[in-house]
C-alpha positions in Angstrom: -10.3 29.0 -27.5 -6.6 27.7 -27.3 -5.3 25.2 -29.9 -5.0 21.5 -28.5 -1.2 21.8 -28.8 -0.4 25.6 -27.0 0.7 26.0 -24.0 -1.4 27.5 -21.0 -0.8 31.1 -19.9 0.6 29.8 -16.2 3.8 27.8 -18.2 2.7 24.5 -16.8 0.5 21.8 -18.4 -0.1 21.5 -22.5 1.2 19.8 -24.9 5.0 21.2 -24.8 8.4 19.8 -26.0 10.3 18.6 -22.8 7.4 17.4 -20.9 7.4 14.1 -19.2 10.5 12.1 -17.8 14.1 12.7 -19.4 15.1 10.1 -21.2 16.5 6.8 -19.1 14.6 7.9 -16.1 14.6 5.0 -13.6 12.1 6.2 -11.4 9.7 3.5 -12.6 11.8 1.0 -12.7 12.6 1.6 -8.5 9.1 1.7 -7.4 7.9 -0.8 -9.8 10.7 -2.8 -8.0 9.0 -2.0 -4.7 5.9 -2.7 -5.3 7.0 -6.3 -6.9 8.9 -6.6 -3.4 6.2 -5.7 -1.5 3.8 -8.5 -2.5 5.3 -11.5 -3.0 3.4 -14.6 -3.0 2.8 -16.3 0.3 3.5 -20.2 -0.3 0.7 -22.3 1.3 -0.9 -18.4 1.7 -3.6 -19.4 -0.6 -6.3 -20.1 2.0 -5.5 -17.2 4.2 -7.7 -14.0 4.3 -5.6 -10.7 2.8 -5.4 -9.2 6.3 -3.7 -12.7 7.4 -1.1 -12.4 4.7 -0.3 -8.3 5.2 0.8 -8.9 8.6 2.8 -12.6 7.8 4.7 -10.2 5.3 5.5 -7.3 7.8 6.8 -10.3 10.0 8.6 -11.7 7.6 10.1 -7.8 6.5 10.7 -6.9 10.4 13.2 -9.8 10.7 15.0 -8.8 7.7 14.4 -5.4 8.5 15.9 -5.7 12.3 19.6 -7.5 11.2 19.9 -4.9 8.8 19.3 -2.4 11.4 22.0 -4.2 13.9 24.8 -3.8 11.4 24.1 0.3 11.6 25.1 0.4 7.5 26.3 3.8 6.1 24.3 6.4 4.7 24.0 5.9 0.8 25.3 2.2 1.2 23.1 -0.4 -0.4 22.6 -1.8 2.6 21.1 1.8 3.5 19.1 1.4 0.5 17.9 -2.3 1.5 16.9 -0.4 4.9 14.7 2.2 3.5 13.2 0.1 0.8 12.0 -2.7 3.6 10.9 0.0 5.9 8.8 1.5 3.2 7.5 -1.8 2.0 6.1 -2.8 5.6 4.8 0.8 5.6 2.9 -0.4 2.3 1.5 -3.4 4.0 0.7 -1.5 7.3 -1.8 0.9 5.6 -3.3 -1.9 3.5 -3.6 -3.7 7.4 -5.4 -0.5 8.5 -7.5 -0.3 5.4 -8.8 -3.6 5.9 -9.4 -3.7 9.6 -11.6 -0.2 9.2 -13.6 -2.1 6.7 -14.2 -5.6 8.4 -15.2 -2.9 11.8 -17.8 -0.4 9.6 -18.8 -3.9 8.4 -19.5 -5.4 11.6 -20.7 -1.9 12.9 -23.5 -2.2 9.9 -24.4 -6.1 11.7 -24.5 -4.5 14.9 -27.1 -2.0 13.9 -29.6 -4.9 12.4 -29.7 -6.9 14.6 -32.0 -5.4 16.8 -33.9 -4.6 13.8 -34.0 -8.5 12.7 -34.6 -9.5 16.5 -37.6 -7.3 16.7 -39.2 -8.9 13.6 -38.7 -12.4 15.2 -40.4 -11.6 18.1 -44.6 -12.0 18.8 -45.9 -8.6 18.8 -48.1 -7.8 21.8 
């Protein structure tokens, strides 16, 4: 049985010194930035359903997105970085779109299939 602190045979996993991020490690504080980005509040949004308010925000990042893309900015530029950051961000909101449509159509699918079911209990048996 191995002690909770060794190391496994392969090298990876275990409780080791040097695991985990170095220290100052930004990583987190990027896509934490991203994600804040990616969901920003909607004003008046409040009464709209969540597929509504995925594709107002891939609107909203496409015309951003499209005068950042017609001043052609230089690779590594922060402009560059603005770029990639909005393109993933709609990319974000563009799987959320196609999660949510593939739900509401299994849901309606589900209807589809009672219905007949509920009709024929409605009807007068002969």
């Amino acid at each position: 049985m191995k002690k909770p602190g060794q190391q496994s045979r392969s090298g990876w996993g275990g409780k080791r010194t040097g695991a985990g991020a170095p220290y100052g490690n930004t990583n987190a504080v990027k896509h934490g930035e991203r994600s804040r980005r990616a969901f920003f509040p909607l004003e008046g949004g409040d009464e709209l359903s969540p597929l509504v308010k995925n594709r107002v925000r891939n609107l909203l990042l496409a015309e951003h997105l499209g005068l950042l893309v017609q001043s052609d900015p230089e690779y590594g530029t922060e402009a560059w970085r603005e770029m990639t950051l909005l393109y993933g961000m709609m990319s974000l909101h563009t799987d959320r779109i196609m999660r949510l449509e593939l739900m509401k159509a299994k849901a309606d699918l589900a209807r589809a299939r009672l219905e007949p079911i509920r009709l024929k209990k409605c009807l007068p048996a002969r």
